[in-house]
TORGUPA-753186 format. One line per 8 residues: number of its first residue (from 1); their letters; for each residue x, y, z of C-alpha. Coordinates in nm, 2 decimals, m for minus. Layout:
<sites>
NUM	A	X:Y:Z | ...
</sites>
This chain:
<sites>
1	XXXXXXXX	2.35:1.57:m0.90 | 2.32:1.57:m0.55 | 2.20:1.25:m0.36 | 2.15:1.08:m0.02 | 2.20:0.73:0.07 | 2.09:0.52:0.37 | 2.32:0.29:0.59 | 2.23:0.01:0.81
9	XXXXXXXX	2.49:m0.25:0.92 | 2.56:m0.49:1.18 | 2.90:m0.61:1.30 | 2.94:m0.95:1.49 | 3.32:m1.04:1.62 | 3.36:m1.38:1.85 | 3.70:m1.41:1.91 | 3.71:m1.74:2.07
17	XXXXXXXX	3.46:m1.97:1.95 | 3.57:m2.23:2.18 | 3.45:m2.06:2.45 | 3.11:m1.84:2.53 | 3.19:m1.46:2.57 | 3.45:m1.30:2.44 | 3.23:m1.13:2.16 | 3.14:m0.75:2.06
25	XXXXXXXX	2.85:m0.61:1.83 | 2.78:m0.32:1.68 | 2.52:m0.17:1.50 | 2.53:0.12:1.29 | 2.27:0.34:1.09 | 2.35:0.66:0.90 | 2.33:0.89:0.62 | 2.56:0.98:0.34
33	XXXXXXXX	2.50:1.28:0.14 | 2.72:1.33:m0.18 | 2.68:1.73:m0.31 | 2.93:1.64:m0.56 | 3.03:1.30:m0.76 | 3.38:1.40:m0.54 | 3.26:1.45:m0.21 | 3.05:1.25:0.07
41	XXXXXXXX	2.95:1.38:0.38 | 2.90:1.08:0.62 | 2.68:1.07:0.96 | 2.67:0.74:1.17 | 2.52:0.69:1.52 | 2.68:0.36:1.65 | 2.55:0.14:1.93 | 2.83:m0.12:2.06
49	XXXXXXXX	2.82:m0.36:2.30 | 3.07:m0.65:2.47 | 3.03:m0.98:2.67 | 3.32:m1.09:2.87 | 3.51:m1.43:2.86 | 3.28:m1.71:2.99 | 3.04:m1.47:3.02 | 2.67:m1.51:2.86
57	XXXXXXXX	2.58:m1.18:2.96 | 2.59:m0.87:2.73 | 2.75:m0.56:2.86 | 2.59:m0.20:2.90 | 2.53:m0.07:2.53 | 2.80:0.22:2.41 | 2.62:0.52:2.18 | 2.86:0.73:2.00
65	XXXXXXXX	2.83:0.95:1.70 | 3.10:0.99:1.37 | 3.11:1.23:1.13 | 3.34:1.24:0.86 | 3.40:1.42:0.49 | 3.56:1.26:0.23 | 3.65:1.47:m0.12 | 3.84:1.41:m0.41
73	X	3.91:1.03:m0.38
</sites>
């Protein structure tokens, strides 16, 4: 039976918490579909962003898309 799932996540990393900046997010949203038990199909559009060391602004936002297949696993 073939069936779709839907994907929201967000990603936090600080990697200095001594210190403001340093940091990147990412948010992701997608769709998996499955046409087998076997097999998923995966589509993500990902929207990332960074803030510099002692830095409390956020950078310009990054779009990018992924695509992947995955069988037999």
């Amino acid at each position: 039976m073939s069936t779709f799932t839907g994907v929201v996540r967000l990603d936090h990393v600080g990697r200095d918490t001594e210190t403001d900046g340093n940091d990147r997010q990412r948010f992701t949203v997608g769709v998996n579909f499955r046409p087998t038990e076997e097999t998923a199909i995966k589509n993500d559009l990902l929207f990332d962003r960074a803030r510099a060391s002692e830095s409390n602004a956020w950078g310009d936002t990054e779009t990018s898309y992924r695509f992947s297949v995955a069988t037999y696993f």
